[in-house]
VEXTITI-750747 format. One record per residue (C-alpha): x, y, z; residue in one letter; residue number from 0. Coordinates in Angstrom, 3 decimals. Each point is the difference from the previous one (the first is absolute). Last residue first. Example, Ala and Ser with C-alpha at 12.3 -4.5 7.8 and 13.67 -1.06 7.14 Angstrom:
2
kemar X 13.670 | Y -1.060 | Z 7.140 | lumkol S | roza 1
kemar X -1.370 | Y -3.440 | Z 0.660 | lumkol A | roza 0
***
This chain:
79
kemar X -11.078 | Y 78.740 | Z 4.893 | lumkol X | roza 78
kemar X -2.107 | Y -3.310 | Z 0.671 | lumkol X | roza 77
kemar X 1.444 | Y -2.385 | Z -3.016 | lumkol X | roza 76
kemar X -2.972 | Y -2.074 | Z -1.494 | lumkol X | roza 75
kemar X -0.372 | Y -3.934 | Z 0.318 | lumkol X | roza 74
kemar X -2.135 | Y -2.060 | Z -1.889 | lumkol X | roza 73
kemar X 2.492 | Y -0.983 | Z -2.689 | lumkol X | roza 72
kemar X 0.215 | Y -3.463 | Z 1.449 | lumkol X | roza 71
kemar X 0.884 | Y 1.215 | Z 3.769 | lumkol X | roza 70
kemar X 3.015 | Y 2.357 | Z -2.043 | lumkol X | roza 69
kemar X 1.793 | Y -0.349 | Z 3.580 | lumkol X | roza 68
kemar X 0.090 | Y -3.466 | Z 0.121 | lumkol X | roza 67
kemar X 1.384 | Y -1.168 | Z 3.283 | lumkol X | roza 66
kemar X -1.250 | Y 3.101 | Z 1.641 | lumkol X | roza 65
kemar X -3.341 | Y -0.388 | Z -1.528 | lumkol X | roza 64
kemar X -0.134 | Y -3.746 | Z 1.182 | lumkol X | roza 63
kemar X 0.838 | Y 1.069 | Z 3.657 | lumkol X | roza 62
kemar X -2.628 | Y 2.633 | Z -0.106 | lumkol X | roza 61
kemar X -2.584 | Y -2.407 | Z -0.980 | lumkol X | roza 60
kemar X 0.995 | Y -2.333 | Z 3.099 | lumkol X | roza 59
kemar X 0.201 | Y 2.501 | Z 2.752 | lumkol X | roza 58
kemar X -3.922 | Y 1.306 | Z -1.579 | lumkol X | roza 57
kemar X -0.747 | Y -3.422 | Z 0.435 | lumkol X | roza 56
kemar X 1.317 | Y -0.009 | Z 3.298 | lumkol X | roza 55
kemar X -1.725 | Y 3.316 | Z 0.412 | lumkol X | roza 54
kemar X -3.586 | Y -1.491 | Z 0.122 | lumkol X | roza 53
kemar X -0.729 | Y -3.525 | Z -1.502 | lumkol X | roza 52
kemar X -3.937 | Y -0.046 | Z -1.338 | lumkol X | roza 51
kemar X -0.125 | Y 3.445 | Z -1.035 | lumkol X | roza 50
kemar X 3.371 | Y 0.141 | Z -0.802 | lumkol X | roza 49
kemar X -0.421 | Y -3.130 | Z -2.340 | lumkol X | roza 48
kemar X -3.327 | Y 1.505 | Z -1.445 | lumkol X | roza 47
kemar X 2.140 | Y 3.433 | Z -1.300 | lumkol X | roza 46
kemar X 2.544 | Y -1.930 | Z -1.415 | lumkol X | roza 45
kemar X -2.644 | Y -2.189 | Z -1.951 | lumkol X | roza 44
kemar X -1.805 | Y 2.994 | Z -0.921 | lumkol X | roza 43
kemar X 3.263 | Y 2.094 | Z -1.299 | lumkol X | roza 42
kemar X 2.199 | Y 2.123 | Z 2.502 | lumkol X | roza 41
kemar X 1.113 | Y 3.209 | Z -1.665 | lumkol X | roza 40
kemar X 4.172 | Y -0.337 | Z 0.141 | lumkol X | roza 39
kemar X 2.275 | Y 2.941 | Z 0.980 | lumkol X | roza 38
kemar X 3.340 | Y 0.402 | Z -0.483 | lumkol X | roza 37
kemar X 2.576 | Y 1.405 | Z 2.614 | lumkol X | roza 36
kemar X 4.105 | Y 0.568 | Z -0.687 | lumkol X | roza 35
kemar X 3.130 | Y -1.176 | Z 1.532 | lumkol X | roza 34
kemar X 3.061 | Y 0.316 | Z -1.738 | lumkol X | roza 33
kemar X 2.427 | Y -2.156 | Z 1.687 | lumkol X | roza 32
kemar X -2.510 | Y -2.941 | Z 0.329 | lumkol X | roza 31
kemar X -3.340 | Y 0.098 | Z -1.561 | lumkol X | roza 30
kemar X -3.152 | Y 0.877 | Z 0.791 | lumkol X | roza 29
kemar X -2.503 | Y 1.488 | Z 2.903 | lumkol X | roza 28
kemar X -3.537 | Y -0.813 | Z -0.955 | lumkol X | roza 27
kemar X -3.382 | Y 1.584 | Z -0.290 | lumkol X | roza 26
kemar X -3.108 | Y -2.296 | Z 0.196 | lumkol X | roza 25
kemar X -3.262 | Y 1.299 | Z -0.939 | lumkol X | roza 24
kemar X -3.596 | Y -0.749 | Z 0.590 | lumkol X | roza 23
kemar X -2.545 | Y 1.279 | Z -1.988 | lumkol X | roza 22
kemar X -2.900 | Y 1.531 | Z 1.817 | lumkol X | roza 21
kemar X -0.663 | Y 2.580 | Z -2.191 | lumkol X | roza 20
kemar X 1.372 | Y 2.559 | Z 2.051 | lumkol X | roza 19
kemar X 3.391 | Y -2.122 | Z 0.270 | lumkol X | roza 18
kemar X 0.697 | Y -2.717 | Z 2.414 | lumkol X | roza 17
kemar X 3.598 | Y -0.157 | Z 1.117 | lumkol X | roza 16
kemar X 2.362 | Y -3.012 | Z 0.697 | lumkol X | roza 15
kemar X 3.850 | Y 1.335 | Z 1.098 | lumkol X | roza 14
kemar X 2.901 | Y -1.330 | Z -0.607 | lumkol X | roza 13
kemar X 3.444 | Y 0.107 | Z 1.649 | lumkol X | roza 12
kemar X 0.520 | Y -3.237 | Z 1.790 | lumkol X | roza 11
kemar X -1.157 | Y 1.653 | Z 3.039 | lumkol X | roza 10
kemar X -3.439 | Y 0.484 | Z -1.027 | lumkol X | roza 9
kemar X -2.561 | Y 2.556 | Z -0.062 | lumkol X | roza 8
kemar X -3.472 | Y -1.518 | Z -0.430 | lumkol X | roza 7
kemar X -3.446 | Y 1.601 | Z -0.910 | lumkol X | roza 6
kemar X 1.460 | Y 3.407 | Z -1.269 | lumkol X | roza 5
kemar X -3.056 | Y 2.012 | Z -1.216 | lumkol X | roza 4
kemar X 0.435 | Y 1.683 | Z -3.499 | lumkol X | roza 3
kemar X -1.522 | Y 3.072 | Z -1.117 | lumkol X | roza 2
kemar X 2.742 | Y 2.259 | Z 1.888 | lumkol X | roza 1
kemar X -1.516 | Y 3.103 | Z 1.668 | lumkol X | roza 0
***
């Protein structure tokens, strides 16, 4: 049994996650040819903005992470 609960599964190829702690987690598809996933832990602000704004803050997060894959050194490749 997985210690993460999926909260949203989107189409544009993330998906947000809270962790046993209660951490919330974003992983996202990236790239173009070579596709890979990262994963970025949601910080306090992140996690208040979802809280207030649902999945189309989640839509907008993921959007940034695709655009920048590194997220600010934040995010980690999922193997």
């Amino acid at each position: 049994m997985s210690d993460e609960e999926v909260l949203l599964q989107s189409p544009l190829l993330y998906r947000l996650l809270r962790d046993r702690s209660g951490a919330l987690l974003m992983e996202v598809v990236v790239g173009g040819i070579a596709m890979s996933m990262v994963r970025v832990r949601l910080n306090a602000e992140e996690t208040a903005a979802y809280a207030r704004e649902g999945q189309a803050f989640a839509d907008r997060l993921a959007k940034a992470i695709m655009a920048d894959p590194p997220f600010g050194g934040r995010a980690v490749d999922v193997p």
